[in-house]
C-alpha positions in Angstrom: 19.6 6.4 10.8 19.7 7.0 7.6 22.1 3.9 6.7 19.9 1.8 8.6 17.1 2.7 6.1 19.4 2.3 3.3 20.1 -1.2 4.1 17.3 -2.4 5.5 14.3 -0.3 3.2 13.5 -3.3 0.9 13.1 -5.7 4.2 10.5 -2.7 5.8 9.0 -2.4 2.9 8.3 -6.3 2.3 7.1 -6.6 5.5 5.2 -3.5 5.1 3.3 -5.1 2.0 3.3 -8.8 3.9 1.1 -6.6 6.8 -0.9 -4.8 4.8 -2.0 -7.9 2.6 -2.5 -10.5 5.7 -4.8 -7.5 7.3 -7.0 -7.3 4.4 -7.5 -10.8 4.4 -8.0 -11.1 7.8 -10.4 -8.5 7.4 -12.4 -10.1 5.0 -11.8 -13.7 5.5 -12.0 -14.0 9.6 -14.2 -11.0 10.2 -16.5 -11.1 7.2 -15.8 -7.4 5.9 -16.9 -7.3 2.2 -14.3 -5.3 0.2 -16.0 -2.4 -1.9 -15.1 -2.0 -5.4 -12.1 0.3 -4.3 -11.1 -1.7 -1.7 -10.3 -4.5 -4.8 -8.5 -2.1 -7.2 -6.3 -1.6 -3.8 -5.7 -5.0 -3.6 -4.6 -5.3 -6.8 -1.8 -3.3 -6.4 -0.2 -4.4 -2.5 -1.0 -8.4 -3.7 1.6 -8.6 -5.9 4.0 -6.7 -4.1 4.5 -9.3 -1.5 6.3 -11.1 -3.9 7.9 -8.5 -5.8 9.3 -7.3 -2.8 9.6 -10.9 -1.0 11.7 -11.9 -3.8 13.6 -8.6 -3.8 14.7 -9.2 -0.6 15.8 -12.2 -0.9 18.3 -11.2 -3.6 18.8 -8.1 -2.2 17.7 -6.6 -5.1 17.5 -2.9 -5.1 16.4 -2.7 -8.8 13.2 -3.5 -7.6 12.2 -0.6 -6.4 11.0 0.4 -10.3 8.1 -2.2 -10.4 7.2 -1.3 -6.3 6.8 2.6 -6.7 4.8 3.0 -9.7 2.3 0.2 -7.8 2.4 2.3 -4.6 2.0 5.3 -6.5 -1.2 3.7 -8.3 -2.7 2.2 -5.0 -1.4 4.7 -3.1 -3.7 7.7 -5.0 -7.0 4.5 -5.0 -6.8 4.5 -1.7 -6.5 8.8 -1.0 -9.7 9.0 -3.6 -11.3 6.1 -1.2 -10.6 8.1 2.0 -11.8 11.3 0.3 -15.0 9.7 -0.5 -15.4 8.1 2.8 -14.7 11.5 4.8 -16.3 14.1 2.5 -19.8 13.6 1.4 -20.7 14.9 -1.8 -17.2 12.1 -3.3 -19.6 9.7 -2.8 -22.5 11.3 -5.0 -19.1 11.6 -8.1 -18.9 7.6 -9.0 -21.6 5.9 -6.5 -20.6 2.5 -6.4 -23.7 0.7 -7.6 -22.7 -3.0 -7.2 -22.1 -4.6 -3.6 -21.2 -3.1 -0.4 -21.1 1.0 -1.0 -17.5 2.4 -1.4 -18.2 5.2 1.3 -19.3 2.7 4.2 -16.9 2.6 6.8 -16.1 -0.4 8.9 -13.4 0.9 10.6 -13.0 4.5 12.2 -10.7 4.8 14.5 -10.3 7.8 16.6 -12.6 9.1 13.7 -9.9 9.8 11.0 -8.8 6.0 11.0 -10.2 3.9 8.1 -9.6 1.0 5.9 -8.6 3.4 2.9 -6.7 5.4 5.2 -4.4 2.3 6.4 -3.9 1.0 2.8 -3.0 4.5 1.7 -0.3 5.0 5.0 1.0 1.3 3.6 1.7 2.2 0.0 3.5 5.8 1.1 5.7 3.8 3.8 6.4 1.3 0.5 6.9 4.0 -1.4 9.6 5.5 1.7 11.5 2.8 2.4 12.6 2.0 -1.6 13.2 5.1 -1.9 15.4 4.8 0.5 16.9 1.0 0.1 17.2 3.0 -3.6 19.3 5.5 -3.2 22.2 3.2 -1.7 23.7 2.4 -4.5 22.7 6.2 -6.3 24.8 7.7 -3.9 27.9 4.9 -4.4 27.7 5.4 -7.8 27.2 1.7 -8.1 25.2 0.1 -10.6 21.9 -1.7 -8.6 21.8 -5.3 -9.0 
């Protein structure tokens, strides 16, 4: 099992970002959702990663896994504070977000724990998982990651 996420972690994750991206679009663009001021900052960091990771892919690049964490990381802890302030009341009254739709409006909730925030945030840890993984390939060769 382990092998199989070794070779095949920077595929997941790509496909994990391609997911995540084309369901916030689809979101906002078919159904109309406007994105909050957090829901943008999130954005920001799983946008690019399609073709961070797209690319990385392609080349089989395991290097890539520097510029992909630290953007997981980043979007990962956006979207926990997001999901914090959509499930516990007095986040919201911290940094109210005073322009456009309110950051603590939920379109979403699922089986009442499942949000927006919440799938971005289980999208940049899975990210965050499978370079990991893919990374460690070549750490535990001893070869040098191309």
């Amino acid at each position: 099992m382990r092998s199989f996420f070794r070779n095949y972690g920077i595929y997941l994750a790509w496909l994990v970002s391609l997911i995540a991206t084309a369901g916030s679009l689809y979101l906002s663009e078919v159904l109309h959702y406007e994105p909050c001021r957090l829901c943008w900052f999130q954005r920001i960091f799983m946008y690019p990663q399609v073709i961070v990771l797209g690319i990385a892919a392609y080349r089989n690049d395991r290097s890539a896994a520097i510029y992909a964490i630290p953007l997981s990381v980043i979007g990962g802890c956006i979207s926990l504070y997001h999901y914090a302030e959509q499930k516990i009341p007095a986040m919201s009254k911290l940094l109210p977000c005073k322009v456009g739709i309110p950051c603590n409006f939920d379109y979403l909730n699922w089986w009442g724990f499942i949000t927006i925030p919440f799938m971005a945030l289980i999208a940049f840890l899975l990210i965050i998982l499978f370079m990991s993984a893919a990374r460690k390939e070549s750490e535990d060769t001893g070869e040098v990651a191309e």
